[in-house]
Every structure is written in structure tokens, then in C-alpha cells.
N, C-alpha and C positions, 0 to 999 in steps of 0.2 A: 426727224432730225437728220440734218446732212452729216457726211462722212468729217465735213471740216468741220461743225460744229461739236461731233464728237469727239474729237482730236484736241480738241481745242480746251474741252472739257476736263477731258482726261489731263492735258499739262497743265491745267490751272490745278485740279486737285493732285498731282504728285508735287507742284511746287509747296503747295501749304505743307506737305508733309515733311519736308526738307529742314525748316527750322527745327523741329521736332529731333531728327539724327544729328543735327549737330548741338543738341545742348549739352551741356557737361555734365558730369555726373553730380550728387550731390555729395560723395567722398572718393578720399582717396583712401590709398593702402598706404601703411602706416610699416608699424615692426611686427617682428613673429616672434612670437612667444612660443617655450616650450618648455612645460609641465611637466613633472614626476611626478608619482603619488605614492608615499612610502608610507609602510608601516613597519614601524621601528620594533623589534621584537623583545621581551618580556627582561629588563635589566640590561639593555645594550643600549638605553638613550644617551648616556655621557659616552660612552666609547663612538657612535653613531655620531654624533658632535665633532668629535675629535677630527675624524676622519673629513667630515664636512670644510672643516677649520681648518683644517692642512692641503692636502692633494686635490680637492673638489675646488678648495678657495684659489688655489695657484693655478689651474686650468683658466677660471673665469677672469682672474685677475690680466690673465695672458692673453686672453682673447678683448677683455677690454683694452689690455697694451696694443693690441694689432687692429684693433676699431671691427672685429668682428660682433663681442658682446656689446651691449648699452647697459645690462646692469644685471644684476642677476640677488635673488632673496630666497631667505628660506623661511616659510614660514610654518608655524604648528599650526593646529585644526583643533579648536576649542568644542568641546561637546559634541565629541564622532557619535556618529549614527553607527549602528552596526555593519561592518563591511570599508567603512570607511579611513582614509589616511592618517597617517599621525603628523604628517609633514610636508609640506609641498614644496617642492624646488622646483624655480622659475626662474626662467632665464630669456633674457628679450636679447633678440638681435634686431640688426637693423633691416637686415632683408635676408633670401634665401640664399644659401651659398652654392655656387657651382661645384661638380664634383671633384674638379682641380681645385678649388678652393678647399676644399674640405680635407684633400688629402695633403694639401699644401701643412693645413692647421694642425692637423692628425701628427704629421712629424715633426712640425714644433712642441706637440704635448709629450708626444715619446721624447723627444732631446730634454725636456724642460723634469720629466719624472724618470726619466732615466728607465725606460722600461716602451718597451716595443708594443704594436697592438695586441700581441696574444697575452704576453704578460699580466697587461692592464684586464682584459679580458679576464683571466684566472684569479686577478686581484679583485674584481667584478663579485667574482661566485663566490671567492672566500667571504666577501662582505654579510653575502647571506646569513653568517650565524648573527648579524649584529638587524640587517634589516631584510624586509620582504617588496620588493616593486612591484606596487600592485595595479601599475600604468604609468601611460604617459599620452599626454595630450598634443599637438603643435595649432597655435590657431593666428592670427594675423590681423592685427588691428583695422581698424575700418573707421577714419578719423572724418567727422562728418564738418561739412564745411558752413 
């Protein structure tokens, strides 16, 4: 085989390969969700409620006012397995936020609860006598075309 017949070769088979890198995917990325997984501790589920229905409800309310959130649920967990949550709180955004962005939203939450991030923080821990976070997930839709 001559040197041009090999040349020749070789650009016919990287050309077939070509169509191949530019197909498109078969999804896109969609929103990110992100997960709690609480366990609500022994005669604190109405107070645990409350607190969900107040301060937790006004943060995500806020963040849908400023088009950060898309929607946000709480849901309970029907026949825990041991080890398992009593509640999960979800929260979809529409995508990930940059760290200016973040800290942008951080200081409309502190103007909005009247309370700085350490505050909220200490308000965090006092929560513990009511629930236990026993995680949290973040994951990102993958919407198929």
C-alpha cells in the first residue's frame, strides 16, 4: 500500500467519525433539587410543622419572589424502614447559583428574618430539640429528549 493510499485512508475513516462528535446529546440538564431528610423527634411533629409553616415557608416563598426557587414540598415518608426519615424537604431550583449569587440571597434571608447568618445558625441548633437531619441530598434533573 503506497504512503497516499494510506493517507487517504486514514481521512476517509476520521471523516466517518466526525458525524458521531457532533450529535447531540440525548438530554438536557434540567433543575437541581435539593433534599433534607429529617427526623422529627418524639412529640415535636406539630411544633416541627409550625416552624416549617413560618420561617422555612418565607425563605422559599422569597426565593420564588427573586426566580431563584421553582417550587419547594414537604413531604412525610409513609412506612419508615429503620434508620429512615420522617419528612423530606425539597426544594427545586432552576440551576446552580454562583457564589455572589448566593451571598447575594443569604442577605435578603437575613433582611427578610431579621437575623444575621450566625443567628440563623444558633436558630438551626436550638431546632434540634424538635428535629434530627439525618442528610441531605443535591441532584439535577436529566430531562430526556
Amino acid at each position: 500500500m503506497s504512503l497516499k493510499t494510506s493517507l487517504c485512508a486514514a481521512v476517509a475513516a476520521l471523516s466517518l467519525s466526525f458525524p458521531a462528535l457532533a450529535q447531540e446529546s440525548s438530554y438536557t440538564q434540567g433543575s437541581v433539587w435539593f433534599f433534607s431528610s429529617i427526623q422529627v423527634e418524639p412529640g415535636q411533629f406539630e411544633n416541627y410543622m409550625d416552624y416549617l409553616s413560618t420561617n422555612w415557608k418565607k425563605v422559599q416563598e422569597l426565593g420564588k419572589k427573586e426566580g431563584v426557587v421553582v417550587s419547594y414540598h414537604v413531604l412525610s415518608v409513609n412506612a419508615q424502614r429503620t434508620g429512615e426519615p420522617d419528612l423530606i424537604l425539597a426544594v427545586e431550583s432552576k440551576d446552580y447559583r454562583t457564589k455572589a449569587q448566593a451571598e447575594a440571597f443569604q442577605k435578603k434571608i437575613e433582611a427578610l428574618l431579621a437575623a444575621d447568618a450566625r443567628q440563623q445558625t444558633t436558630a438551626s441548633g436550638q431546632r434540634g430539640t424538635m428535629r434530627k437531619l439525618l442528610g441531605n441530598m443535591e441532584l439535577q434533573e436529566l430531562l430526556l429528549k
